[in-house]
N, C-alpha and C positions, 0 to 999 in steps of 0.2 A: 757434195753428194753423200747422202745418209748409206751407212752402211746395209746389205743387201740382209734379208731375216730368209735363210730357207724353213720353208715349211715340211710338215710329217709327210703330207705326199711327197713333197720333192726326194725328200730323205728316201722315202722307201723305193721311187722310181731311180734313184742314183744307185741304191742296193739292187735293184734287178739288173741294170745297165753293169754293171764289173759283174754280177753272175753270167751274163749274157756275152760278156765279153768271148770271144773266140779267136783260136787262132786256126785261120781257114783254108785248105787247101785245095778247094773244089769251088772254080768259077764259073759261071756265065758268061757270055763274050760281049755281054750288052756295055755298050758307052757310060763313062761316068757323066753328068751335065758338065756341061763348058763351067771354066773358075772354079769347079769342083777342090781342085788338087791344092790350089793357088787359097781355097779358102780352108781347108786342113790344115796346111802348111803353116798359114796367118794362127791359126789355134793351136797348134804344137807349138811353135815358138813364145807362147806365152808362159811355157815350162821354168819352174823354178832352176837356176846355176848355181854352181860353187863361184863365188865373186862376181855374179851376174856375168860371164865370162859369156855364154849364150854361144858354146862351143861349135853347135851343130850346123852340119853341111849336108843338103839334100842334090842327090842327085839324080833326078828324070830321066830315066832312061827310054829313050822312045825309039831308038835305032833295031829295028826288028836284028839284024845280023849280029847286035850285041846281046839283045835279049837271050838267044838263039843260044849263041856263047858263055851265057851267064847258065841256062838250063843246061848246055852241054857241062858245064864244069858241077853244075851242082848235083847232075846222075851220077857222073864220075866220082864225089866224094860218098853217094851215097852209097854204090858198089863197093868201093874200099873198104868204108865203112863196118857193111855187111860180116866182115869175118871176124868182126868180136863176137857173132851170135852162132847158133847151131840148134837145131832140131828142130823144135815145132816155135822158139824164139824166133830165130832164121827166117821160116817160113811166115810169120807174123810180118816181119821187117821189112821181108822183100813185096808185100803184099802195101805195104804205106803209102801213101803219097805225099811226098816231104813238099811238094815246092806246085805252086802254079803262076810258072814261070811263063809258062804258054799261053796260058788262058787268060789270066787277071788284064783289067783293060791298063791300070798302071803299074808298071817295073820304078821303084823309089831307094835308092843305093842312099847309106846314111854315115855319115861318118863323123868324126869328132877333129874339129883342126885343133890338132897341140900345139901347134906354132902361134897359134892365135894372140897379139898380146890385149887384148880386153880382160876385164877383170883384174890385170895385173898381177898376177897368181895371188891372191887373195882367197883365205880357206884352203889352199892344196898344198901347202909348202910340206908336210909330212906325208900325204895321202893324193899324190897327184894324179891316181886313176878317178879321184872325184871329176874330174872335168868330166872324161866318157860314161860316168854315171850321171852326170847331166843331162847327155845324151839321150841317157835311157830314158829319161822321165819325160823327155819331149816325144819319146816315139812312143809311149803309153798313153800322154797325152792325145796323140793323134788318129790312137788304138781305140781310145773311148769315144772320140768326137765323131769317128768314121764311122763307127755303129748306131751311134744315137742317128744317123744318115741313112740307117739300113745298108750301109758299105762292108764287106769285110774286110780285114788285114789278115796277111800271112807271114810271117817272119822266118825267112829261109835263112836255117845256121848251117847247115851242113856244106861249107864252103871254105875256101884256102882264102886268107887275107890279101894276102901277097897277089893273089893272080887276080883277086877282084879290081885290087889297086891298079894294074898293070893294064888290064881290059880296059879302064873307065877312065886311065893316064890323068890319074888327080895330083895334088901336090902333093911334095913328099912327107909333110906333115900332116897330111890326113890320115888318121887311123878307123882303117874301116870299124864300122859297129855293126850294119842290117842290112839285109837285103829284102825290100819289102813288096808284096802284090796287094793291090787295093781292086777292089769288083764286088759286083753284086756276087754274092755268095751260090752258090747252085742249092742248095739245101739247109735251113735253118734246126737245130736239134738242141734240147735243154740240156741237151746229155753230150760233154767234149765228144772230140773222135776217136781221140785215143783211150778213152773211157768205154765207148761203147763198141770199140775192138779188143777191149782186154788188153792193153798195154800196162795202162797203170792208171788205177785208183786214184780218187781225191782223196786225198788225205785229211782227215778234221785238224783244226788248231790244234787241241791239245796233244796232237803228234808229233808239232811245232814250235810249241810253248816249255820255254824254261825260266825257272825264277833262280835266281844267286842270291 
């Protein structure tokens, strides 16, 4: 098979696709299509590994009582949370909406098995948080493929490890990474949310660029 040649369209619609990417906390309750989740899933795990290790572990959450539980735990971090801020920060914060735990048609728990022996720890023998940065690039991966779908992703962090583990009773070598909502989005906007709440700016490259 001849290797693939993208072209300048492609090029430019793959540049609006990561501007467009979001991370979304306001759903619709409409269904995803049947094999929806099953055909993400199939395209995040295409994701590049440390040792091809191919660490990642998805988990479905479809039990409404866990769901339930997973939003109860994740107000509760967000309340705690709350008293590093004060004033009119505070009132911004509390004003958020971190998680659509409720809404999204799917609840996608992600986690990284360390116990795993694939790949053979190859690549991570000094650096063996590279396994759960594997991780990360498969749930990016799945970030971009769901949008190209008109799907959103939301990535709820504001959560205790420990207790997600204990809810979802996985093994003990799974180290949680995401807790993720997939849905049609309620409102599409070229402008983040947290951008156009005044949280915080995009930042250009050269605020991020350093030469040595």
């Amino acid at each position: 098979m001849s290797k693939p040649v993208f072209s300048k369209n492609f090029r430019r619609e793959l540049d609006t696709l990561f501007a467009w990417r979001r991370d979304v906390r306001h759903f619709r309750r409409d269904q995803l299509p049947d094999g929806m989740i099953d055909e993400l899933l199939d395209i995040a795990s295409s994701g590049p590994s440390v040792g091809n290790a191919q660490p990642w572990r998805f988990v479905l959450v479809r039990s409404p009582d866990l769901r339930e539980a997973l939003a109860l735990q994740a107000d509760a971090c967000k309340h705690d949370a709350g008293a590093a801020y004060s004033g009119e920060q505070r009132a911004l914060y509390d004003s958020l909406k971190l998680h659509g735990l409720r809404e999204a048609h799917e609840v996608l728990a992600v986690f990284c098995d360390e116990s795993a022996g694939t790949g053979h720890g190859l690549g991570r023998a000094t650096m063996p948080e590279t396994l759960c940065w594997s991780v990360v690039t498969a749930i990016h991966i799945l970030w971009l493929a769901a949008r190209t779908r008109g799907i959103g992703l939301g990535w709820v962090s504001i959560l205790d490890p420990a207790t997600i583990n204990g809810l979802l009773d996985v093994p003990p070598g799974w180290r949680f990474v995401a807790l993720l909502c997939l849905g049609y989005p309620d409102e599409d906007s070229e402008t983040p949310e947290l951008v156009r709440r005044g949280w915080q700016p995009h930042l250009p490259a050269s605020h991020t660029r350093f030469v040595r």
